[in-house]
LOKE-311569 format. One line per field, with one value per residue (C-alpha): x, y, z; residue number from 1; residue in one letter. Coordinates in nm, 3 decimals. Example, Ala and Ser with C-alpha at 12.3 -4.5 7.8 and 13.67 -1.06 7.14 Angstrom:
REM LOKE-311569
x = c(1.230, 1.367)
y = c(-0.450, -0.106)
z = c(0.780, 0.714)
nr = c(1, 2)
rest = c(A, S)
REM end
This chain:
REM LOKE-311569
x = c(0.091, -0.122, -0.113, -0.353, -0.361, -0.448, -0.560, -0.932, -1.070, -0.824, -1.011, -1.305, -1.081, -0.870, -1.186, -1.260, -0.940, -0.884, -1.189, -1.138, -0.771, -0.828, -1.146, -0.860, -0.591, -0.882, -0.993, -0.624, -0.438, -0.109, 0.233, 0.377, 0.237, 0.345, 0.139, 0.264, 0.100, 0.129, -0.012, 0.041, -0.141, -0.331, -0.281, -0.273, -0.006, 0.096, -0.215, -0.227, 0.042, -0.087, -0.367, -0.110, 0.099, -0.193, -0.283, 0.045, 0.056, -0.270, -0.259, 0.048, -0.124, -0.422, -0.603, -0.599, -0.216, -0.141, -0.022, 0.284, 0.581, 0.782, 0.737, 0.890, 0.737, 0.886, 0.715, 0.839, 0.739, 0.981, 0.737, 0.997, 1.245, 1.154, 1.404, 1.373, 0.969, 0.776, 0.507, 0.493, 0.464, 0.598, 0.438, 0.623, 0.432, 0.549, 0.376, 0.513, 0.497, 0.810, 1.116, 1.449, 1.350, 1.595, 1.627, 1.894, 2.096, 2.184, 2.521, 2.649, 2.544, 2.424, 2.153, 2.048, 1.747, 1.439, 1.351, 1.104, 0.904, 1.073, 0.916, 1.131, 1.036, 1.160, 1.535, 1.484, 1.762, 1.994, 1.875, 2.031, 1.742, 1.599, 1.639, 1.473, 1.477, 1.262, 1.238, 1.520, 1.386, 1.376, 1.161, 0.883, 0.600, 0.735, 1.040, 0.824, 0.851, 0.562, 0.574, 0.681, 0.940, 0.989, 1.068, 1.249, 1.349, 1.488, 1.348, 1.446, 1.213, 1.258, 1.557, 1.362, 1.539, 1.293, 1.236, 0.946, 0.925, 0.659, 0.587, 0.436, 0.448, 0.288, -0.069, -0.244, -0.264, -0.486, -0.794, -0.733, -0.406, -0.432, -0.673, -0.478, -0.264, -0.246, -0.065, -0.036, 0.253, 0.184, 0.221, 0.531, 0.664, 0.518, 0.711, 1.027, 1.004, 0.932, 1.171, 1.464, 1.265, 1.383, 1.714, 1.772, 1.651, 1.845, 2.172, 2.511, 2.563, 2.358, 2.252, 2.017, 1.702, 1.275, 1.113, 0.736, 0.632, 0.374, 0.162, 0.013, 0.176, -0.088, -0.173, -0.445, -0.660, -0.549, -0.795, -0.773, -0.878, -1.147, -1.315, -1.307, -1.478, -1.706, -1.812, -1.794, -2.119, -2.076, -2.060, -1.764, -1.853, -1.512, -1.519, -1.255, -1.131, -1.198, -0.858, -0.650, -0.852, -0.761, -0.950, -1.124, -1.419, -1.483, -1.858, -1.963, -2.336, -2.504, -2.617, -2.946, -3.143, -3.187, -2.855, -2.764, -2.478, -2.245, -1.914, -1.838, -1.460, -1.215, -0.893, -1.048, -1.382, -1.442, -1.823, -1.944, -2.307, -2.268, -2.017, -2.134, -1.902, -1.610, -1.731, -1.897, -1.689, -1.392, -1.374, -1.246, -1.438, -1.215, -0.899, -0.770, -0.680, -0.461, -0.173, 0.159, 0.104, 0.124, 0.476, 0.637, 0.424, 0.793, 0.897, 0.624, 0.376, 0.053, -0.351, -0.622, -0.831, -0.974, -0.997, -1.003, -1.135, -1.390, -1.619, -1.506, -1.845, -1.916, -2.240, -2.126, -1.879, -1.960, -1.945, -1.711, -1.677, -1.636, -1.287, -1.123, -1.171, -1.184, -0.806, -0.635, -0.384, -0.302, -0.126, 0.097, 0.363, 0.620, 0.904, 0.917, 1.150, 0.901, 0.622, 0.799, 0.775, 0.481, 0.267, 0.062, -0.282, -0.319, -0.664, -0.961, -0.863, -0.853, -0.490, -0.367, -0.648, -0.609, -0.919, -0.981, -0.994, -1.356, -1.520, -1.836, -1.782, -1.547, -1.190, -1.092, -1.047, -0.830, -0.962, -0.673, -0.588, -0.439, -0.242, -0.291, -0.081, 0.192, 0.553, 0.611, 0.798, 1.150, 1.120, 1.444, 1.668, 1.861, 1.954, 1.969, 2.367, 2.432, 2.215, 2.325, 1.943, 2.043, 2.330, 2.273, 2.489)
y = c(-0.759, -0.468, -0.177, 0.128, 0.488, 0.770, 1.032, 1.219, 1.381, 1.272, 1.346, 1.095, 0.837, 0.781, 0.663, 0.418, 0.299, 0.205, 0.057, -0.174, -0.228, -0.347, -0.597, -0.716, -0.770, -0.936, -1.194, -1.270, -1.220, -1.139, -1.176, -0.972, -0.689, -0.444, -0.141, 0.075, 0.386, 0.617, 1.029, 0.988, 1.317, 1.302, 1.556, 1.859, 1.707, 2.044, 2.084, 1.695, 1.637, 1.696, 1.495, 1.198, 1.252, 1.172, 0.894, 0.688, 0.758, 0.624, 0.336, 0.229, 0.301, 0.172, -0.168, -0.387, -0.373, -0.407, -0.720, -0.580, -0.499, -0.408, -0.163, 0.038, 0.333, 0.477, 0.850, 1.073, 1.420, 1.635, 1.776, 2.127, 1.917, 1.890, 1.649, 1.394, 1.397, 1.102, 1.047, 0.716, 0.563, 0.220, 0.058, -0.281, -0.444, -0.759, -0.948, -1.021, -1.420, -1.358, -1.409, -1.318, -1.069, -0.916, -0.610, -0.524, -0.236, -0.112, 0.082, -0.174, -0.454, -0.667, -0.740, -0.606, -0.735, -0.567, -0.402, -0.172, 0.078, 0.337, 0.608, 0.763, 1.120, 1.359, 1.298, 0.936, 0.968, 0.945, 0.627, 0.313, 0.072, 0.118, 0.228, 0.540, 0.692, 0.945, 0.865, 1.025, 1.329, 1.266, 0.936, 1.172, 1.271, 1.602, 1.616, 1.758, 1.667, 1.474, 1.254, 0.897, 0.652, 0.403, 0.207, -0.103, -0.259, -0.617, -0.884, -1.188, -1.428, -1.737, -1.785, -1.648, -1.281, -1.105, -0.734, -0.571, -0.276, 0.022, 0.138, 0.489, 0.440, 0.697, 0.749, 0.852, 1.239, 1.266, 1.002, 1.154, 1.081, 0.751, 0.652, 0.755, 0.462, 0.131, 0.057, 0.448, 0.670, 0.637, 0.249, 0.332, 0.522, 0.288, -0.032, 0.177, 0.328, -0.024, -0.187, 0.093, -0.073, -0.385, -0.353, -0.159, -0.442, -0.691, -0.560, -0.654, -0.414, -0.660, -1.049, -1.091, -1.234, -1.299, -0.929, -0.840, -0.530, -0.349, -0.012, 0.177, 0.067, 0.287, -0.030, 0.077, -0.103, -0.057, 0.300, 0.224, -0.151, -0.109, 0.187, 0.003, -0.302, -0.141, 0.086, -0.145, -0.063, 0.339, 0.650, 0.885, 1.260, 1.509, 1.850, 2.053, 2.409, 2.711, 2.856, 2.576, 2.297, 2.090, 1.771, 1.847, 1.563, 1.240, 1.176, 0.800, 0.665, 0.370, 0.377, 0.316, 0.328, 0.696, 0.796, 0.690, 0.807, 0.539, 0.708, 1.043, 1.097, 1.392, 1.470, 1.366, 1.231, 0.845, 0.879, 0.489, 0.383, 0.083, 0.036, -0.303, -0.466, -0.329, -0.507, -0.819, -1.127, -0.887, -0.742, -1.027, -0.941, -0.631, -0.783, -0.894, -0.504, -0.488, -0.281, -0.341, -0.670, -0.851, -0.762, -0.840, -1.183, -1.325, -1.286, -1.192, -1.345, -1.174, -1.175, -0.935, -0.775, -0.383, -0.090, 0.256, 0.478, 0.460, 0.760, 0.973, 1.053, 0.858, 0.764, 0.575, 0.318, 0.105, 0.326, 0.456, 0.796, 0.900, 1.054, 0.756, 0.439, 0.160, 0.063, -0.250, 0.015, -0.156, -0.462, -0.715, -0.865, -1.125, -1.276, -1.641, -1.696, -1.541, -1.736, -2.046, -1.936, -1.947, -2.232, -2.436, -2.560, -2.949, -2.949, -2.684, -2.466, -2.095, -2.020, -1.769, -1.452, -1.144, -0.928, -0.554, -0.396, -0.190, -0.339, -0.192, 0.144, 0.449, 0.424, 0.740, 0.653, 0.351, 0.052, -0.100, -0.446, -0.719, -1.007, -1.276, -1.553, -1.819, -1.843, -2.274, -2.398, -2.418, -2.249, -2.037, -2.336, -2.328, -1.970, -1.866, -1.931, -1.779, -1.459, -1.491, -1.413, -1.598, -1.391, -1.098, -0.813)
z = c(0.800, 0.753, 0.491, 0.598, 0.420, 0.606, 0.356, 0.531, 0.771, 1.059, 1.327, 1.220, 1.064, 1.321, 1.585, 1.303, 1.240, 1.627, 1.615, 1.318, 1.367, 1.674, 1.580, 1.337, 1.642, 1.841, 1.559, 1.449, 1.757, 1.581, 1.766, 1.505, 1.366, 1.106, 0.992, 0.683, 0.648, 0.333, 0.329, 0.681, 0.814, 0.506, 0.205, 0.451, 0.640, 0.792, 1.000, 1.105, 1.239, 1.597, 1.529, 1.398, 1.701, 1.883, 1.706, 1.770, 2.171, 2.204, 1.986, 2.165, 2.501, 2.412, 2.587, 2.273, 2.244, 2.626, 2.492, 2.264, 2.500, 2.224, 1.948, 1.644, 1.519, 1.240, 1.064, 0.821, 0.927, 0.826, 0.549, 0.511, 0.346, -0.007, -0.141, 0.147, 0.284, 0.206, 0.396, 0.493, 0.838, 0.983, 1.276, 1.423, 1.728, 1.925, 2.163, 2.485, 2.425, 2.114, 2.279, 2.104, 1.828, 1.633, 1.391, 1.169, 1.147, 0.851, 0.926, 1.178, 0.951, 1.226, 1.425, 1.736, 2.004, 2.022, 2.343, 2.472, 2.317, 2.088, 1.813, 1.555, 1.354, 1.168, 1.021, 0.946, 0.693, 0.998, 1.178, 1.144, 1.223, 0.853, 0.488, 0.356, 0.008, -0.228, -0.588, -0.783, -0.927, -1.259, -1.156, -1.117, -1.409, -1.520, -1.270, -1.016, -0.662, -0.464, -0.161, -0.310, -0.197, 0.023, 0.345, 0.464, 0.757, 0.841, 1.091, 1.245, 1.413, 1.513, 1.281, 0.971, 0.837, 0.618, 0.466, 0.521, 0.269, 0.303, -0.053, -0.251, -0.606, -0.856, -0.938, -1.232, -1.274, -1.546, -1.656, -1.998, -2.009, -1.877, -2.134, -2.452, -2.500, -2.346, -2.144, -1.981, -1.944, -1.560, -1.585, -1.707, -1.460, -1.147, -1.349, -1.332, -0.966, -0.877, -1.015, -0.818, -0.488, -0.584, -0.745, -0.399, -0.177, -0.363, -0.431, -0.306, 0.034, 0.194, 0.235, 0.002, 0.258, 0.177, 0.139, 0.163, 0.001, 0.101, 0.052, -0.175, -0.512, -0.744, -0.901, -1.200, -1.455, -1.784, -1.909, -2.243, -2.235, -1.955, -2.203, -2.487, -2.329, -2.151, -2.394, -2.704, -2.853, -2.725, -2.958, -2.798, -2.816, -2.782, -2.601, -2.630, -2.438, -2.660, -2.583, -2.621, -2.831, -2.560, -2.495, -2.200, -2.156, -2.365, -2.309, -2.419, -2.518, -2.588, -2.980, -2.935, -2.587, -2.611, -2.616, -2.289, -2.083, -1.997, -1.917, -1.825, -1.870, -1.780, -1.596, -1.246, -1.343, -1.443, -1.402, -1.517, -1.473, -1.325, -1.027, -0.982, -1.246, -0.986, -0.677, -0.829, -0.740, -0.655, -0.968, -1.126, -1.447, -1.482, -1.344, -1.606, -1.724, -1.436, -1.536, -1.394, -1.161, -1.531, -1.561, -1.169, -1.161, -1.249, -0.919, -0.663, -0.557, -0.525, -0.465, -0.645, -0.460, -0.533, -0.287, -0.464, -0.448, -0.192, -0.105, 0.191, 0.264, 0.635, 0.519, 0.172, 0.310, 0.026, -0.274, -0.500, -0.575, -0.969, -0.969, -1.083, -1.256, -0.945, -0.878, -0.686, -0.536, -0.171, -0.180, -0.016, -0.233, -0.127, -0.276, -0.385, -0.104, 0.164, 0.047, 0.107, 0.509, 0.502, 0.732, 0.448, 0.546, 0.498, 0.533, 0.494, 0.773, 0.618, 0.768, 0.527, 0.521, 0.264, 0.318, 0.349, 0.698, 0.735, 0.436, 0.486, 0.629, 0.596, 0.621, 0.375, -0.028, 0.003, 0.174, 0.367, 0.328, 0.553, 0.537, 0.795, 0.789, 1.043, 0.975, 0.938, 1.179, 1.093, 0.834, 0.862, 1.018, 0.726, 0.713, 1.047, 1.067, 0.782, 0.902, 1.269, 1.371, 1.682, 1.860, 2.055, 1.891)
nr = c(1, 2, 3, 4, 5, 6, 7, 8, 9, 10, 11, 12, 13, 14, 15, 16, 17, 18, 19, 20, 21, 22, 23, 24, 25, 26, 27, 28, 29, 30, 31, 32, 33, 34, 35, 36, 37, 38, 39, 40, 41, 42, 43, 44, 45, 46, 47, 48, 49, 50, 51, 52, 53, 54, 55, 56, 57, 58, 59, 60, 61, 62, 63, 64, 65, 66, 67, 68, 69, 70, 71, 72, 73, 74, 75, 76, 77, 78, 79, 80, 81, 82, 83, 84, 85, 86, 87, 88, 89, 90, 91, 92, 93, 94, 95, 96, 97, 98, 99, 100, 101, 102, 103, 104, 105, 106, 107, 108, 109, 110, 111, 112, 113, 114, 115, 116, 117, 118, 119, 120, 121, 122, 123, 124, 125, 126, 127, 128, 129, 130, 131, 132, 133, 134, 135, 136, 137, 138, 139, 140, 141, 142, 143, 144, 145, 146, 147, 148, 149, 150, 151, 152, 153, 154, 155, 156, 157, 158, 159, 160, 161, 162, 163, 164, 165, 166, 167, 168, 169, 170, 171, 172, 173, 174, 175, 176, 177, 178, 179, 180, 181, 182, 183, 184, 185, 186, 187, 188, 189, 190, 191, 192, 193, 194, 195, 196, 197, 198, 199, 200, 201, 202, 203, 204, 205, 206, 207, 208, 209, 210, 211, 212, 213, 214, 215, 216, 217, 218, 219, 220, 221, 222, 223, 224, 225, 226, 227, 228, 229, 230, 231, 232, 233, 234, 235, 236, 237, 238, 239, 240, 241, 242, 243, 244, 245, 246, 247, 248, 249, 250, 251, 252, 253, 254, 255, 256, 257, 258, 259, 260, 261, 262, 263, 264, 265, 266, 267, 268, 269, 270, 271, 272, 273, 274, 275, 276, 277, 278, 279, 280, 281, 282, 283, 284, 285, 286, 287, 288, 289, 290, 291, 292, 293, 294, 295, 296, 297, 298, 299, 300, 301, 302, 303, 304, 305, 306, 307, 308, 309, 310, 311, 312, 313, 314, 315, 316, 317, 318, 319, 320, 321, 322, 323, 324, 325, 326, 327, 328, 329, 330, 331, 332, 333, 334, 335, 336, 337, 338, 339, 340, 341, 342, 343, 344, 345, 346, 347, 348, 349, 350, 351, 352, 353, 354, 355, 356, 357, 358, 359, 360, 361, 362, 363, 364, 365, 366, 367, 368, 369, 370, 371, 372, 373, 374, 375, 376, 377, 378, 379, 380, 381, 382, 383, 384, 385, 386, 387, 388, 389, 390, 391, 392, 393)
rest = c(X, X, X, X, X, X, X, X, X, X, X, X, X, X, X, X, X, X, X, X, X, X, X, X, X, X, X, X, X, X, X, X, X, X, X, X, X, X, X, X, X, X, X, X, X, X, X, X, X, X, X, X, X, X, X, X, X, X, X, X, X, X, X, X, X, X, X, X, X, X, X, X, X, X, X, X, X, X, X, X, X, X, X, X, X, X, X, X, X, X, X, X, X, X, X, X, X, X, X, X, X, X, X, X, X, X, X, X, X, X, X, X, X, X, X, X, X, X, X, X, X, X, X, X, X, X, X, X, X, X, X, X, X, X, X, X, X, X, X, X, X, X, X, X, X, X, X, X, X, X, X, X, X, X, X, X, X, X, X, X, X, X, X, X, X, X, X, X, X, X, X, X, X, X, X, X, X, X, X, X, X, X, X, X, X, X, X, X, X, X, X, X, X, X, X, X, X, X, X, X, X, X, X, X, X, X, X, X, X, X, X, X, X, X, X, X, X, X, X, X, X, X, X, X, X, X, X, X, X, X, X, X, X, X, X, X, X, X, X, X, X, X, X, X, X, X, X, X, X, X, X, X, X, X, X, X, X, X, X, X, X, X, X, X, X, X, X, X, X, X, X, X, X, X, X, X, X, X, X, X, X, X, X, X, X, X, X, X, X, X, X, X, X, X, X, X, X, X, X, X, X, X, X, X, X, X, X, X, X, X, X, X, X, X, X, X, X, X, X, X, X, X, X, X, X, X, X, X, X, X, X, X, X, X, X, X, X, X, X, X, X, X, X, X, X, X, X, X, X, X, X, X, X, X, X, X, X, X, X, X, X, X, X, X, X, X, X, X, X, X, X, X, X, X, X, X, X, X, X, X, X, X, X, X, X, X, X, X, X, X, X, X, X)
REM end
């Protein structure tokens, strides 16, 4: 399972991606893939869409998937309609050695075989193969409209009947605002627009089966907490607008070391001295200020691992750039329940992989992350009557 964000220059990005995708299918050798895209087109989604037409026809055509007979490609284009556009873009691959794959659908409430090769645009609203919502309106920060919502479709293979769910949860408009209290309005707003994903997954109008969610949840350190630590010993200068006595820039310095400039803070500038303390051992020295993932640990399970945001300069693959304070945005969740399908190692063989795709070069300001992993055999025995995953509807 694969989360990837498409959000730069398309043209360039989408040589890399092939390229790295594909070193990903050739390592792993997946016989079932799923690819969840979010800013599909990136942010000037009007003038890309050729270019992400493109993009699908020849990854479908292309060498490294001669393998995959069947596919499901699912992208929300219809950017004129305000109320419904989202964004996001669901890839499904299966290789030719799968027999007897099924999908659900939603309006017949039953399962039908997957066959051939089949791409789906536009009016997604309309197909039955999948669920599709925006975020109720009022869900967003000051009622205005932007492209967040989510996903889901329904799987069967070899008796196992999962969810997978592609996700865009809300990011953080302002560093400013973000740092004033802890945690932030915005976490706020992600815990709530998260929580309609899941209430919608697991309601009654369907049998409740294992879900993996993944995407770009928006996942941020906690502003306030990461500040304060980092800048423990740090004087905080104020500058505010002349018109408005707004705050406009907090500017922090070490006490003594001639004044030195440790953090540079505005509404899209986290300017930090040392990035280092974000990449060192994954981050796990910040980590802990993880906003959000603190308060769904109940019920998913998860891994940490940071990706944002990463320069879109082709030449700084490695570095962040200073717009935002480093995030763990891209993730896969799972369910309790979808964990437990999953093949556990009983010696030292590394059969369960969660890394970043492209770690060391450009793939636009998220890194995407994969999840690599075998469904145990049997796993969905028990189940699979009560799902009928085995008759051909």
């Amino acid at each position: 399972m694969y989360h990837i964000s498409i959000a730069v220059d398309i043209t360039v990005l989408i040589y890399v991606t092939y390229v790295h995708l594909f070193q990903i299918v050739h390592t792993h050798k997946p016989h079932f893939m799923a690819l969840h895209c979010q800013e599909f087109g990136g942010k000037n989604y009007e003038a890309s869409m050729s270019h992400v037409d493109k993009f699908v026809k020849e990854l479908l055509s292309s060498d490294a998937m001669k393998d995959y007979n069947r596919a499901r490609v699912y992208l929300d284009e219809n950017y004129k309609s305000q109320e419904h556009f989202t964004a996001l873009g669901s890839f499904y691959f299966l290789h030719e050695s799968l027999k007897n794959i099924y999908q659900f659908d939603f309006k017949a409430k039953k399962y039908k075989k997957v066959t051939g090769k089949e791409i789906y645009s536009d009016t997604l609203e309309s197909t039955p193969m999948l669920e599709k919502e925006k975020f109720p309106q009022d869900y967003f920060p000051e009622c205005k409209w932007s492209r967040k919502g989510f996903i889901r479709t329904r799987w069967c293979i070899t008796d196992c009947a999962f969810d997978l769910v592609n996700i865009h949860l809300f990011h953080d408009a302002s560093n400013l605002i973000a740092w004033e209290t802890s945690p932030s309005v915005y976490s706020g707003i992600r815990h709530k627009a998260l929580g309609y994903v899941l209430d919608r997954i697991r309601d009654q109008r369907f049998e409740k089966v294992s879900y993996f969610v993944f995407g770009d949840f928006n996942f941020r350190l906690d502003s306030k907490s990461v500040v304060e630590t980092l800048c423990t010993k740090a004087t905080m200068q104020t500058i505010r607008a002349a018109d408005t006595n707004e705050v406009v820039k907090l500017i922090f310095r070490e006490s003594d070391n001639d004044r030195k400039v440790m953090l540079q803070l505005e509404k899209k500038l986290f300017d930090y001295f040392n990035q280092d303390v974000f990449r060192d051992n994954n981050g796990t020295a910040v980590s802990l200020w993880l906003c959000n993932i603190l308060k769904i640990s109940r019920f998913l399970h998860y891994y940490i691992y940071g990706g944002y945001p990463y320069s879109e300069d082709c030449s700084q693959g490695k570095q962040y750039m200073n717009t935002r304070c480093p995030a763990w945005c891209d993730r896969i969740l799972m369910s309790h329940s979808a964990k437990e399908l999953i093949l556990k190692s009983e010696n030292d063989e590394k059969i369960v992989i969660y890394d970043h795709i492209g770690p060391n070069v450009c793939m636009g300001d998220h890194k995407p992350v994969f999840l690599s992993f075998r469904i145990a055999a049997g796993a969905g025995k028990p189940i699979a009557n009560v799902h009928k995953c085995c008759v051909v509807q």
